[in-house]
C-alpha positions as CSV (number, residue, x, y, z in Angstrom):
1,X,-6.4,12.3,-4.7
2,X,-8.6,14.4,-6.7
3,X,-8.4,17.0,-9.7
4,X,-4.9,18.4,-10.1
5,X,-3.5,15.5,-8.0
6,X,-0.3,14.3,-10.1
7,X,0.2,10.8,-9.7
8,X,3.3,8.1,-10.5
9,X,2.6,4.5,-12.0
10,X,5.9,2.5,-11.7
11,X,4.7,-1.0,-11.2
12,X,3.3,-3.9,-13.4
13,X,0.2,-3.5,-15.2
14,X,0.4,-7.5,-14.0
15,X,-0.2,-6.7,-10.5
16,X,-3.9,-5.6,-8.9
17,X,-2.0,-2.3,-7.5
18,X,-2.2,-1.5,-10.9
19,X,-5.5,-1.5,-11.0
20,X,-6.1,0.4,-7.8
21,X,-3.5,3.2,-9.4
22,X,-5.2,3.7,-12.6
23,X,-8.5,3.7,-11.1
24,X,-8.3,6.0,-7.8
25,X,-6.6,8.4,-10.5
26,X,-8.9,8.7,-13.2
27,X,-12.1,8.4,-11.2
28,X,-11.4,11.0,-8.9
29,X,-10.0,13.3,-11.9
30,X,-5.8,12.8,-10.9
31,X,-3.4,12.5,-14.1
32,X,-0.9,9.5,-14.0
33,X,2.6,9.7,-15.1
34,X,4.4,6.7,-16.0
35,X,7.9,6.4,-15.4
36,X,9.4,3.6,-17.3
37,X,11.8,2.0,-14.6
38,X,13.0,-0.6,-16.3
39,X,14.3,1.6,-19.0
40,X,15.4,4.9,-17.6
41,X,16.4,3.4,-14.1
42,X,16.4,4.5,-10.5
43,X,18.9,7.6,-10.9
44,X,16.7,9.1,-13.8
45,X,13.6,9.0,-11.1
46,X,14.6,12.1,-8.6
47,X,14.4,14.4,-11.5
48,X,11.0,12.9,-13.0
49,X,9.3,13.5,-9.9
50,X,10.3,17.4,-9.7
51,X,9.7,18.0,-13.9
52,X,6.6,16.4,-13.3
53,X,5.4,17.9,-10.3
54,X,4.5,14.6,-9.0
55,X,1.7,15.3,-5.7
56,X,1.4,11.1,-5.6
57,X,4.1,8.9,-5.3
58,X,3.0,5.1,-5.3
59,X,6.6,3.0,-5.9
60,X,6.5,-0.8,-5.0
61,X,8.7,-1.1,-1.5
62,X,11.9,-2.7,-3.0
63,X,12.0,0.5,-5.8
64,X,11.4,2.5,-3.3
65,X,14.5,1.2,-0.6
66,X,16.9,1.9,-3.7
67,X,15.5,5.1,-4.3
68,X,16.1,6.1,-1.0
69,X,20.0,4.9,-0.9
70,X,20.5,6.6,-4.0
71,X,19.2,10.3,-2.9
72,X,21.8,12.9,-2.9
73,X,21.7,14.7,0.4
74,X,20.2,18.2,-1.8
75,X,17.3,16.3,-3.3
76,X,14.1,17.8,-2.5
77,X,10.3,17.2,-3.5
78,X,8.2,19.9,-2.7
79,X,5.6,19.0,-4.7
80,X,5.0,15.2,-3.3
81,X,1.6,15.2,-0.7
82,X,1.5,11.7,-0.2
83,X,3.9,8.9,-0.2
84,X,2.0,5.4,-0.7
85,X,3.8,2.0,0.6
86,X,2.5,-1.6,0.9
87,X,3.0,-4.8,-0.3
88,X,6.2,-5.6,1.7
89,X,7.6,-4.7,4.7
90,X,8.9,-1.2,4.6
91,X,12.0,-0.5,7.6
92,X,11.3,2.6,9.4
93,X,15.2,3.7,8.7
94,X,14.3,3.8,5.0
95,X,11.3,6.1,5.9
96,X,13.2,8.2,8.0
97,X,15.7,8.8,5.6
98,X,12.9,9.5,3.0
99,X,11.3,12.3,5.2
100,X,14.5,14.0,5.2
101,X,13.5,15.0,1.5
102,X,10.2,16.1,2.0
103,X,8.0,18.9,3.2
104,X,6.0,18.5,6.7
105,X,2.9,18.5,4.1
106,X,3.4,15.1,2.8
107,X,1.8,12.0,4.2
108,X,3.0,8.5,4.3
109,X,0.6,6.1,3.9
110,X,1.4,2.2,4.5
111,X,-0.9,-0.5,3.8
112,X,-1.6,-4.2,4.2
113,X,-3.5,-5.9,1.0
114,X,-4.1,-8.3,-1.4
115,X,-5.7,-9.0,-3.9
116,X,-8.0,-11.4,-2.5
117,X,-9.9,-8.4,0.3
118,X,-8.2,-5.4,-1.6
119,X,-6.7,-2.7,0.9
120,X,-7.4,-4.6,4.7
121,X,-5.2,-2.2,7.1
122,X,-3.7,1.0,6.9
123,X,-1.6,3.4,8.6
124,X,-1.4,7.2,8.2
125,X,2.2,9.5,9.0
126,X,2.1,12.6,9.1
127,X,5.4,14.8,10.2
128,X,4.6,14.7,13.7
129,X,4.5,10.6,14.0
130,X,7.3,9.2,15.9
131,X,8.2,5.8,14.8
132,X,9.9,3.6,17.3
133,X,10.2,0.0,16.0
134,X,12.2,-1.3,13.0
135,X,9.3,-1.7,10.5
136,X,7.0,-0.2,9.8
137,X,2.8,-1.1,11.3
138,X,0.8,-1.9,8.5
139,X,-2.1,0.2,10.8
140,X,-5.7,0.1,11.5
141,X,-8.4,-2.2,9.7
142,X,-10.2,0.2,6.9
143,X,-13.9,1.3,7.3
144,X,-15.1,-2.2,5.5
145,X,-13.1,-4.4,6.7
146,X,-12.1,-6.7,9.9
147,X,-9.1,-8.4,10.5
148,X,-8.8,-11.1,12.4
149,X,-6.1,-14.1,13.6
150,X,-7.2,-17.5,13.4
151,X,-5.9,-20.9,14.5
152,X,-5.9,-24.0,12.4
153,X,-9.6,-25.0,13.4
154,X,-10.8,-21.1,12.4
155,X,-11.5,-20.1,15.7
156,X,-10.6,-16.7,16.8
157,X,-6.9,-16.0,18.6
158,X,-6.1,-13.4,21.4
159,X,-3.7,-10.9,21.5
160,X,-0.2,-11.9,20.9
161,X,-1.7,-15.3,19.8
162,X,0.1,-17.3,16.6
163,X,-1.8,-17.7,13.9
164,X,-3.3,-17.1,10.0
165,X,-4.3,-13.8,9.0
166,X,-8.2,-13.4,8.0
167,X,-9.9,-11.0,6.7
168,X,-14.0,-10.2,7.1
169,X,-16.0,-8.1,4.6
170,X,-18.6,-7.2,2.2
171,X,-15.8,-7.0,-0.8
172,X,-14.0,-9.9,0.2
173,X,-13.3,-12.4,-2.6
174,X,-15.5,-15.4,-2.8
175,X,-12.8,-17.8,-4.1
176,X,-10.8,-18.0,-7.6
177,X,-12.5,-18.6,-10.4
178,X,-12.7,-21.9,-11.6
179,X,-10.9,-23.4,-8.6
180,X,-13.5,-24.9,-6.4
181,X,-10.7,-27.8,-4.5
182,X,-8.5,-24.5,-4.0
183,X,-10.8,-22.7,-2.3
184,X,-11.7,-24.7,0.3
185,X,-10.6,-23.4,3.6
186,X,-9.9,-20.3,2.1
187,X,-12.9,-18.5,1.5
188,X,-16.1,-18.8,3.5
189,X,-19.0,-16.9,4.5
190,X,-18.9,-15.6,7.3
191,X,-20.4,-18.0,10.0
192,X,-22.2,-15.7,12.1
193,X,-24.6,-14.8,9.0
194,X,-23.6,-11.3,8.2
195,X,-23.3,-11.7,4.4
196,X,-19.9,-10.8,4.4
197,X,-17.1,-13.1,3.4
198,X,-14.2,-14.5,5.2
């Protein structure tokens, strides 16, 4: 991201990734291009991205499977620097068939969050990563964040352990607004006393 940087919006301004989008873009001095989907379709979108010289590509994972099947084997986008995925799980075929139509300078980026703790995990591909499983790894825990696996009680799991997903930070959410019952068990402080939310 950054001045010059040339960036897609092709989701919902309903959904927080729209937020993140519009934000990352304008603050650090990117232009966003919206592609109407719904009225132009998937076929229109290969083209769009080359006119536009699109350096940021941020489509929501089931756009982006069709996309993919519907690529003509000379499709090419030169311009794209970084492909960004989350918010499903993304199959590592799909990817590989992707990279087929991009230069060794573009990164993939995949990424677990929510809108609850915002962007929790992510993992970084460059053209030298081998993937070997079906789907893709959502990655790493960011700088601010810690991810955890709990059982029912909240305690802490091992590796390869069953259980719930939680998420430790600073800029976790502290609940939903107005839904004090709901947020029981779901959002906590932290119980060793560091502040940070759970």
């Amino acid at each position: 991201f950054g001045p010059g940087a040339r960036q897609s919006f092709l989701t919902s301004f309903a959904f927080s990734a729209a937020l993140s989008t519009i934000f990352s873009a304008l603050l650090s001095g990117a232009t966003i291009y919206f592609y109407p989907v719904k009225e132009r379709g998937i076929h229109g979108l290969a083209e769009w991205l080359n006119e536009n010289r699109i350096t940021v590509f941020y489509p929501p994972v089931s756009l982006f499977n069709s996309f993919v099947d519907a690529l003509k084997p000379d499709d090419f986008f030169p311009h794209l620097r970084l492909l960004l995925l989350g918010g499903q799980r993304v199959q590592v075929d799909c990817v590989q068939a992707f990279r087929k139509h991009i230069t060794s300078e573009c990164f993939i980026k995949h990424s677990l969050a929510s809108s609850e703790a915002g962007t929790s995990s992510s993992l970084i591909i460059t053209s030298q990563t081998v993937l070997t499983e079906a789907e893709l790894p959502v990655g790493y825990p960011t700088v601010d964040k810690e991810v955890k696996i709990l059982d029912e009680q909240g305690a802490e799991l091992g590796s390869g352990q069953l259980g719930e997903i939680a998420i430790r930070g600073r800029y976790v959410a502290g609940g939903y607004w107005g839904a004090a019952q709901s947020n029981l068990g779901k959002f906590m402080p932290d119980p060793s006393g560091s502040g940070e939310m759970l």
